[in-house]
Structure formats: structure tokens, C-alpha cells
C-alpha positions in Angstrom: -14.1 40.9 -9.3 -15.6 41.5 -13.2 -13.1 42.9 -15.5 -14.8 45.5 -17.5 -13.5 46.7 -20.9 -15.3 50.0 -22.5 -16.0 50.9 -26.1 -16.2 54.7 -25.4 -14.1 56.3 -28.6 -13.9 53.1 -30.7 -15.4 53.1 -34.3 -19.0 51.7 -34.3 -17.6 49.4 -37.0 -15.6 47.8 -34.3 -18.2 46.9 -31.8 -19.6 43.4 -33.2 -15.6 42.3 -33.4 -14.4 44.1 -30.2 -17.7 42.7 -28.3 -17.1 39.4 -29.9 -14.1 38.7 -29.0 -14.4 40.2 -24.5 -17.4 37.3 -25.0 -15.2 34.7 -25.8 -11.9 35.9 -23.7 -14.4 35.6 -20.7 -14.5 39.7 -19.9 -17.5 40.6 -17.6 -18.9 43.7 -18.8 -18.6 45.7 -21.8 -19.4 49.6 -21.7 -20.6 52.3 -23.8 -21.7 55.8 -23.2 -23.8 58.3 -24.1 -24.3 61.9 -25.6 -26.5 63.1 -28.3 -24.6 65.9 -29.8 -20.8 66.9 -29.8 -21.5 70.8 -29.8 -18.3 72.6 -32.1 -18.3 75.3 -29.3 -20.4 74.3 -25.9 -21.2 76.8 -23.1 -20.6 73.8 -20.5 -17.8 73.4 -18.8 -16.0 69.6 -18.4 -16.8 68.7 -15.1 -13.7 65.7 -15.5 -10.5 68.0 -16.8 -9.1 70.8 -14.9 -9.5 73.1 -18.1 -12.9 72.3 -19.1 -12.1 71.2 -21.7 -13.6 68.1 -23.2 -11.3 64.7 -23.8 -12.7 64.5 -26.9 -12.4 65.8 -30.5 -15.0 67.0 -33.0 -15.6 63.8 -35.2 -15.8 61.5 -32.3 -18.9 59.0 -32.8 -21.5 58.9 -30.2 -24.0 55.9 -31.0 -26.7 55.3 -29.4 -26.5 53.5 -26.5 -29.5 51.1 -26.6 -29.6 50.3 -30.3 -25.5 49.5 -30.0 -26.5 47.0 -26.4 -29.3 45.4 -28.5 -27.0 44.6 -31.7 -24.1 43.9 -30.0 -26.2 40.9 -27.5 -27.4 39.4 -30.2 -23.9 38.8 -31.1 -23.0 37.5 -27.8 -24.0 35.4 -25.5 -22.5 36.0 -21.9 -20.9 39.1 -21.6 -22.8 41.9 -19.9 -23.4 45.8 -21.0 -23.5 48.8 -19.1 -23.9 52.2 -19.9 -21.3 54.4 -18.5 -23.4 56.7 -18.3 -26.7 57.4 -19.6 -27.7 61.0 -19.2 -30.7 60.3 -17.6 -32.7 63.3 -16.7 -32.6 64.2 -20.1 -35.1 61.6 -21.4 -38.6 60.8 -19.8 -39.4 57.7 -17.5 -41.7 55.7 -19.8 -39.1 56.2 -22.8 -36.3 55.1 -20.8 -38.0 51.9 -19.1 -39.6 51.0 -22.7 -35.8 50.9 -24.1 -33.8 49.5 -21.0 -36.8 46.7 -20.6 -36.6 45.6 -23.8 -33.1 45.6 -24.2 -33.2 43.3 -21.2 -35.9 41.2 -22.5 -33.4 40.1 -25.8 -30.6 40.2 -24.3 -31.5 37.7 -21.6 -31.0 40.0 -18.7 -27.5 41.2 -19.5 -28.0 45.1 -19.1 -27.0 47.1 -15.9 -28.3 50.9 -16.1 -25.8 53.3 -15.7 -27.1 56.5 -14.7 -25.5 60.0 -14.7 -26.8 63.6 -14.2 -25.2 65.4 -17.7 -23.0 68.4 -17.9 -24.1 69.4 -20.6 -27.0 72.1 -21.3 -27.1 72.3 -24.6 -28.6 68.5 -25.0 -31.2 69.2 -22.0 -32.0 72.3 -24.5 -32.5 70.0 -27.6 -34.3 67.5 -25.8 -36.8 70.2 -24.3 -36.1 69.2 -20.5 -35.0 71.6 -18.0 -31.3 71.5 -17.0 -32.1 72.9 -13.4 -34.1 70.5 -12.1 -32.4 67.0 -13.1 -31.4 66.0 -10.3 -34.9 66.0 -8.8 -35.8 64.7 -12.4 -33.5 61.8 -12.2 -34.6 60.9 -8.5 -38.4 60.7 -9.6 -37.3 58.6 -12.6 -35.3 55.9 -10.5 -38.4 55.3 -7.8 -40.4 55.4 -11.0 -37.8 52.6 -13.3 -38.7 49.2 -11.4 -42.0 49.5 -11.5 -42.5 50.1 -15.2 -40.1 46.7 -15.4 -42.1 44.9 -12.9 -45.0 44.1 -15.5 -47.7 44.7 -13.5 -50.2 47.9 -13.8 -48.4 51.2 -12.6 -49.6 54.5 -11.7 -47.8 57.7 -11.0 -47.7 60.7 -9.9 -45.3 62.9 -9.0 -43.9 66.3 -9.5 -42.3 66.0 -12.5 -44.5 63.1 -13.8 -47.8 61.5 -15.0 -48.7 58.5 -15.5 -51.9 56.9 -16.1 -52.5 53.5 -15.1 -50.8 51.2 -17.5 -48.5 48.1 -18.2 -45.5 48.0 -19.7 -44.7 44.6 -21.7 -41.9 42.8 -22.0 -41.0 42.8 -18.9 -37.2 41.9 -17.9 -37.6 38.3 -15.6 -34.7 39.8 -13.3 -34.0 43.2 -11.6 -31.8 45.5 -13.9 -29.5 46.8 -11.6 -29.2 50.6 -11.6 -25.4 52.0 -10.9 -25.2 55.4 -10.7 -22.1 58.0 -11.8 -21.2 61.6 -10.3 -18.7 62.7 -7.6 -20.7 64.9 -5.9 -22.1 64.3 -2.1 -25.5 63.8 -3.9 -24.1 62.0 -6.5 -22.3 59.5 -4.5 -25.7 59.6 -1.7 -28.0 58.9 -4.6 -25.6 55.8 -5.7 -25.7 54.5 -2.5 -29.4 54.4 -2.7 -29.1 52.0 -5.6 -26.9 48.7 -6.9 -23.7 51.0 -7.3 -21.1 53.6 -8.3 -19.4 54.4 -11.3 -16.2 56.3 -11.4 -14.3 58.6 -13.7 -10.2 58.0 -13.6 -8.5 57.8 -10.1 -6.3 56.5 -8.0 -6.2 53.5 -5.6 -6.5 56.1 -2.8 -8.8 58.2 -4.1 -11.2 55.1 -4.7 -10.2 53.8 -1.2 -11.7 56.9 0.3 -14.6 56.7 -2.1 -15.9 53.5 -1.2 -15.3 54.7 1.8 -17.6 57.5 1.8 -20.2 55.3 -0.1 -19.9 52.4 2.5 -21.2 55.0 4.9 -24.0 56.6 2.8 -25.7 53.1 2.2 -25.2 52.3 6.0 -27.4 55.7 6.5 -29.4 54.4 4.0 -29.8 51.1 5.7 -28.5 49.2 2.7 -25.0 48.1 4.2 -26.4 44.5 3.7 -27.2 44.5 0.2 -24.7 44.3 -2.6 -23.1 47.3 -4.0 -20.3 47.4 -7.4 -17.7 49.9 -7.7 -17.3 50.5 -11.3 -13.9 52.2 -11.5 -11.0 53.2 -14.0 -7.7 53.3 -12.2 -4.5 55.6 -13.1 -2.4 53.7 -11.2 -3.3 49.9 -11.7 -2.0 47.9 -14.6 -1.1 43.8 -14.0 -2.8 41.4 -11.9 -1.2 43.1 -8.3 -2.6 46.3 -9.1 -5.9 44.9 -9.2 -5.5 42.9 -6.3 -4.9 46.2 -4.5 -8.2 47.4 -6.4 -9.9 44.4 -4.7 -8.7 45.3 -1.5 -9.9 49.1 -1.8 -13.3 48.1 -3.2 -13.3 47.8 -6.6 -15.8 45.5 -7.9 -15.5 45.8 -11.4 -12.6 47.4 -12.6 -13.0 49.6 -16.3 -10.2 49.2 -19.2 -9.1 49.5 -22.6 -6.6 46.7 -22.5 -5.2 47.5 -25.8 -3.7 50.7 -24.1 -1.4 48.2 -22.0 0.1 46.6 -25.1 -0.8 48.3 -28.6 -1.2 51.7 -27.5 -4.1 54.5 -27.4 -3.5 54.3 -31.2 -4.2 50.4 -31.9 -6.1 49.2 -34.7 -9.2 46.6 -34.3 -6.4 43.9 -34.5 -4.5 45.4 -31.6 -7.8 45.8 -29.7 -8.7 42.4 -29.8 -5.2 41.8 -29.6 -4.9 43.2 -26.1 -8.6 41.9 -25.4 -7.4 38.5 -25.3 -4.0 38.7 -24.0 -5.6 41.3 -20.8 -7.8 37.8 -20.2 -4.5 35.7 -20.1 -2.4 37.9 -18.3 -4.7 39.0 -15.4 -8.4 37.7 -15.7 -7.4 33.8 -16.0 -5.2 34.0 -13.2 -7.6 36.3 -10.8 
């Protein structure tokens, strides 16, 4: 197991300190995630909240998500980053690849590629992409991912893209593993197609029947041999037994904000780092 903390809804003058110090504590992961815009009064429903309503106030910083993994690795030197999750179908193939690859390239291979569908029209309608078809967007842009990495001379053509023959340089020197978020049927098929699942908050059962579920799609897939993570927050897990249970239901990589277990959802960078480390002590130095 790879304890993951995530920087979703901390200051971006945190991150150097809050990255910093998961590096040095020994954390596996660090995560941050993605949106463009915070609209004052969206159309879209929150898929993740019973209300639709987001978790999230107006004010709430959104950076970037590949210039924040490119400043924060050359801070660092072990930890990993994922992006939890990247709204992928709202960006084209050749942009994506160019900013994942290089981010890979400097960071020494430390990036997974976290990929979600969006929720949200309104950014698919600033960025100029159709909302409809993302799906079948996103599906073109995964086949098309690994072989823009790969270095070599790629040509494509599909129905949502073009592309001429070309190389794409750096190239990453390892695979960049591509996890994929959603709860869908399709969501949780299309994630066993790939290197594995991200969750949003559940329970130990609720996971337990999710891997389940995505144990079977990669068997139909004929990729029950291959290794698969299971990215997860969980309601109900909170010391080192809990996540023993989380082992046991399939939980790769479990997804926290340790300061929540001992400062609070109101700590300040001290009590972040504060809980940072003493997380590490308390469960990831005796796992």
C-alpha cells in the first residue's frame, strides 16, 4: 500500500512546504486537481453531493495542475503526483501528451495521469470542445496518449482527431500510468482498460464492491494479470486497522488530508505539516 495525501483546497502558497515535507515523511503520492473556472452560478449539477451542490466555495483556488507537478518536483525528490482528476476531454491529445511528457521528463518519471470525464459544461463551452461527445473524446485520446510518449514517429487518425506524422520530444523513459475516475459502468469499464481507478469518498463496503466490479471488468478485458491501483478516500477508515481493512478490500493507495485526523479541516500550514508527519508515524512507518 502507498499512502496518498491531496492538496485539493489548500493555498498554492502551501504546496512547496506541504509537498516538502510528504517527501521527507516518506508519503507515496501527492494529489492535486483540476478545473479552469469556479462559475458564480453553474448550470451543472454536482455529480458527488446529493443536492448538486458543489463542496466548494467561490474563492477557492484552482491552479493549474501541470505547472503546480512541475514546481512542486523540482522541490522534491521521491514522492510521486497525480492528478485527481484531470478533465480530460476538455483539452486536445497533442496538448495533453506535450504537458504530461514533459512533466515526466523533469520530474524523473514521477507523474501518474489521472483522468476524469468533467461535469461541468460550462468549461467544455470556454474551451470550444463539445460536452456531448467526451466520452468518445477521452477514449480516442487514451489509445492516442502512449504513443505521443513513446518518442517515435506517430500518425493518427481518428474521428475526433488528426494527426500528421510527427514526433514528440522529450519523451518520458517509463510508461506514465493512466488511472481513471468516474462511477459510472463506463467509467469504472474504461478504468479497467487502463493502470487504475480513482474514487470519490466511500466506505469500506462500497469500495469492496467496487473493486469488485472492476476486478471483473479487467478480467473481460483480459487484463486480470496486469497491475491495477485503487485510488480511494475512505469515510470510515482512520488509524492503521482501518487501513489494513482497506488493504483487504483493495485499496492500493489510500487518499488523505492527515491534518483532518489531528488539527482539524481548519489547520494552518503548521498543522498540515503537523499531521503530515505524525500520519507517517502513526500509520505509514508501522504499515
Amino acid at each position: 500500500m502507498q499512502f496518498c495525501f491531496s492538496a485539493t483546497f489548500s493555498a498554492p502558497e502551501e504546496l512547496v512546504t506541504l509537498a516538502r515535507a510528504g517527501d521527507e515523511a516518506g508519503w507515496g503520492t501527492l494529489t492535486v486537481s483540476d478545473h479552469l473556472v469556479n462559475p458564480v452560478a453553474p448550470r451543472s449539477p454536482y455529480p458527488y453531493t446529493k443536492d448538486g451542490s458543489r463542496r466548494w466555495e467561490m474563492g477557492t483556488p484552482w491552479p493549474d495542475p501541470w505547472v503546480t507537478i512541475g514546481h512542486l518536483a523540482a522541490v522534491t525528490d521521491r514522492i510521486r503526483f497525480l492528478t485527481t482528476v484531470y478533465i480530460l476531454p476538455a483539452r486536445t491529445p497533442v496538448h495533453v501528451a506535450k504537458q504530461v511528457g514533459t512533466a515526466a521528463v523533469l520530474s524523473g518519471n514521477r507523474v501518474d495521469l489521472g483522468v476524469g470525464m468533467g461535469w461541468m459544461e460550462e468549461e467544455f463551452e470556454l474551451m470550444g470542445v463539445p460536452f456531448s461527445k467526451r466520452g468518445r473524446r477521452a477514449d480516442e485520446m487514451l489509445e492516442l496518449l502512449p504513443r505521443l510518449w513513446s518518442g517515435e514517429v506517430v500518425e493518427h487518425h481518428g474521428e475526433h482527431f488528426d494527426v500528421p506524422p510527427l514526433e514528440m520530444l522529450p519523451a518520458p523513459t517509463a510508461p506514465v500510468p493512466i488511472i481513471v475516475g468516474g462511477l459510472s459502468e463506463v467509467a469504472l469499464r474504461r478504468a479497467a482498460r487502463h493502470d487504475g481507478w480513482v474514487s470519490d469518498l466511500h466506505t469500506l463496503d462500497e469500495l469492496r464492491d467496487l473493486r469488485s466490479r472492476l476486478d471483473r471488468y479487467r478480467a473481460e478485458a483480459g487484463r486480470a494479470d496486469r497491475p491495477f491501483a485503487m485510488y480511494a478516500s475512505v469515510k470510515d477508515t482512520w488509524d492503521l486497522d482501518g487501513y489494513r481493512r482497506a488493504a483487504d478490500a483493495g485499496v492500493t493507495h489510500p487518499v488523505t488530508m492527515p491534518w483532518l485526523f489531528y488539527a482539524g479541516a481548519d489547520a494552518d500550514l503548521a498543522g498540515k505539516v503537523d499531521g503530515i508527519q505524525r500520519f507517517a508515524e502513526d500509520v505509514i512507518a508501522r504499515w
